[in-house]
One Martini backbone bead per residue (centre of mass of N, CA, C, O) as a GRO file, in nm:
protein
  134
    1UNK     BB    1  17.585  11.295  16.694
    2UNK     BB    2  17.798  11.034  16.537
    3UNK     BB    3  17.749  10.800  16.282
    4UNK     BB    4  17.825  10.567  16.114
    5UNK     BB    5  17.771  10.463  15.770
    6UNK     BB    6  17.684  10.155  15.862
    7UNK     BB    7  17.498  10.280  16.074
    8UNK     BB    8  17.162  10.234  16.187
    9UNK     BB    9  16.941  10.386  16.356
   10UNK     BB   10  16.747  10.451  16.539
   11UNK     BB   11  16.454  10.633  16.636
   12UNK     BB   12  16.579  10.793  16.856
   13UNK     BB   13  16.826  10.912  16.698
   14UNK     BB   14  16.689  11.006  16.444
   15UNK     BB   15  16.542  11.185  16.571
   16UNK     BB   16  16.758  11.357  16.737
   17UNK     BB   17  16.895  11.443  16.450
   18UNK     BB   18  16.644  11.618  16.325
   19UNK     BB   19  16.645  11.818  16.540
   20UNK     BB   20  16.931  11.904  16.559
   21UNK     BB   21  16.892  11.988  16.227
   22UNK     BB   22  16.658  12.205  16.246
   23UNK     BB   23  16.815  12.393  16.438
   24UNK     BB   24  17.038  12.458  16.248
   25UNK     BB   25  16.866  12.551  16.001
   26UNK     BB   26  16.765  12.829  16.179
   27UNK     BB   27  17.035  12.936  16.260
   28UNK     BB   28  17.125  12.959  15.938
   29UNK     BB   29  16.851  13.173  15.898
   30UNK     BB   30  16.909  13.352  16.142
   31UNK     BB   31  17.246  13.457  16.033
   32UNK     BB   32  17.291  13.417  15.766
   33UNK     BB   33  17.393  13.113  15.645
   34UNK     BB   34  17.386  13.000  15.325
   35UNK     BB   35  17.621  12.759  15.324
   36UNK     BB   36  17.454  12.619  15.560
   37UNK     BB   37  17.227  12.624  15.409
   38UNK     BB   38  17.247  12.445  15.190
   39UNK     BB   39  17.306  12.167  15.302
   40UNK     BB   40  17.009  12.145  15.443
   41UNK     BB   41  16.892  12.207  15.116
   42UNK     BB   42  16.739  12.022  14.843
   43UNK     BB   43  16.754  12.134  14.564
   44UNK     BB   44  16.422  12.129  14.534
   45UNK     BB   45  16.321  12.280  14.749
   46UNK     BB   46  15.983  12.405  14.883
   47UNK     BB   47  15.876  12.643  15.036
   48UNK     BB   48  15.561  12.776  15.194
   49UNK     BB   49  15.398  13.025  15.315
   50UNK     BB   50  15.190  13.203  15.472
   51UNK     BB   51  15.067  13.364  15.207
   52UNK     BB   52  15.124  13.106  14.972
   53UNK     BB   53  15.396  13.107  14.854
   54UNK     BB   54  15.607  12.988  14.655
   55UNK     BB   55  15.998  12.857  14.719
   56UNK     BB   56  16.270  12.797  14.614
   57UNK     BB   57  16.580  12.760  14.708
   58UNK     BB   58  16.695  13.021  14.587
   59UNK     BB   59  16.500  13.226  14.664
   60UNK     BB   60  16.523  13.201  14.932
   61UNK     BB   61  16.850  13.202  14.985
   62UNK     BB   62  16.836  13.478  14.839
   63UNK     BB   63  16.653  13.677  15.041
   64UNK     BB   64  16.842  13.640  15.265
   65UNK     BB   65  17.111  13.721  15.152
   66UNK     BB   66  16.938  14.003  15.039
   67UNK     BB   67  16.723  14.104  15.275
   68UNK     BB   68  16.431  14.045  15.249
   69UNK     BB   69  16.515  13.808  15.443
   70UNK     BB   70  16.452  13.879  15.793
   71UNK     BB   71  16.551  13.694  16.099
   72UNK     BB   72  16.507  13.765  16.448
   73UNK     BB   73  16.295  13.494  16.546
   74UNK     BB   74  16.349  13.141  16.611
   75UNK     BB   75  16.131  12.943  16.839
   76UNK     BB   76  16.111  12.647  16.887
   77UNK     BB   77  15.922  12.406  16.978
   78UNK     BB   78  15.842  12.094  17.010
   79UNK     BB   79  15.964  11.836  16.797
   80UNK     BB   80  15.816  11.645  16.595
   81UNK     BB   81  15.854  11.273  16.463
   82UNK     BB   82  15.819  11.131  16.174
   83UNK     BB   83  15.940  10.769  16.075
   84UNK     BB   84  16.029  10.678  15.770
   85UNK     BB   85  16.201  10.546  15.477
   86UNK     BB   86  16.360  10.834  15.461
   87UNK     BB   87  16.202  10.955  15.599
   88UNK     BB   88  16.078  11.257  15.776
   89UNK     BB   89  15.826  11.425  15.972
   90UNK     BB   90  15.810  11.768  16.085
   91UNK     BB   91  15.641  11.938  16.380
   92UNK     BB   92  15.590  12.279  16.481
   93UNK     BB   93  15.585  12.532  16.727
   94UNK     BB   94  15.677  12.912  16.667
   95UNK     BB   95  15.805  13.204  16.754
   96UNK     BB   96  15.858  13.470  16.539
   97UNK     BB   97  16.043  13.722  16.349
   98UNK     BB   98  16.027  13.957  16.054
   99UNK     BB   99  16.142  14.051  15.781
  100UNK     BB  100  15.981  14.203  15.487
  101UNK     BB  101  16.038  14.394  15.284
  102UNK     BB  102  16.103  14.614  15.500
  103UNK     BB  103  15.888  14.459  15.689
  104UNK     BB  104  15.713  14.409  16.018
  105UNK     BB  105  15.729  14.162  16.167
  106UNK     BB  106  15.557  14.035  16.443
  107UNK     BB  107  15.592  13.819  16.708
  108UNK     BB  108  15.466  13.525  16.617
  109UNK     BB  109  15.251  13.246  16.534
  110UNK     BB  110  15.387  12.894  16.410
  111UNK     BB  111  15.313  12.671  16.188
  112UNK     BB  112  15.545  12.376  16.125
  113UNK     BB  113  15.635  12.182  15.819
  114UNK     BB  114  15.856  11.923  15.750
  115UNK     BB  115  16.051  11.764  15.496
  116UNK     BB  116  16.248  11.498  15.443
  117UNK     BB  117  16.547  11.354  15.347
  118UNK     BB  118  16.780  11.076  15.267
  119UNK     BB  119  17.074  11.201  15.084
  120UNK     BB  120  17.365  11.062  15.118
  121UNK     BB  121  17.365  11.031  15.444
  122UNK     BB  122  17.140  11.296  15.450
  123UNK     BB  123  16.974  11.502  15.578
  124UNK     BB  124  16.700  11.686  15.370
  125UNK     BB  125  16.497  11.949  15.344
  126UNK     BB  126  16.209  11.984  15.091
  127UNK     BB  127  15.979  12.062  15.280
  128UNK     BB  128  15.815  12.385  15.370
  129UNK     BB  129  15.551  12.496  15.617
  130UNK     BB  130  15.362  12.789  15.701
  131UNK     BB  131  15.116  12.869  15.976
  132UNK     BB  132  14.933  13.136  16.141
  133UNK     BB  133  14.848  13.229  16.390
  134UNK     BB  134  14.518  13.384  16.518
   0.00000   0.00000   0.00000
């Protein structure tokens, strides 16, 4: 979906235009594509993980291009959207597997939530936690 610069998106626009947003950056997460994945963290953006470390953009995008964090499989579920004047929350369950540091997590579930913030008319991911279902 392309939108002019001038046009303001509908709410169901612009809800689909962030889970599309969020799509592409879970496949440039799993694909280590760390340019494409640049321009969709906010400078700013940080991270907690599921053991509940924070972890800066460079750290994370770092961990990635540097192989200790690699993504094996990010399979997404339904995407939720709340959308405020500038802001967007999303929340979805999904399914991961992911070394860390040479070490093999297997396949689990985890509850994903992130904010975003439409930042020079581009939507830029800024906070992100995800939290372990067992």
């Amino acid at each position: 979906m392309t939108l002019l610069a001038t046009e303001k998106p509908s709410p169901a626009n612009a809800a689909d235009l962030l889970r599309d947003t969020e799509r592409a950056r879970l496949r440039a997460l799993v694909s280590a594509d760390i340019a494409s994945a640049r321009e969709l963290h906010a400078a700013d953006f940080q991270l907690i993980t599921p053991i509940g470390a924070a972890l800066s953009k460079e750290e994370y995008l770092g961990a990635i291009a540097s192989g200790q964090i690699r993504y094996l499989t990010w399979e997404p579920g339904d995407i939720a959207v709340r959308l405020y004047e500038g802001v967007a929350i999303l929340r979805y369950r999904a399914q991961l597997e992911v070394v860390f540091g040479g070490h093999k997590v297997p396949l689990s579930d985890y509850w994903h939530t992130d904010a975003y913030e439409r930042r020079d008319s581009q939507w830029m991911v800024v906070w992100s936690q995800a939290t372990s279902i067992r």
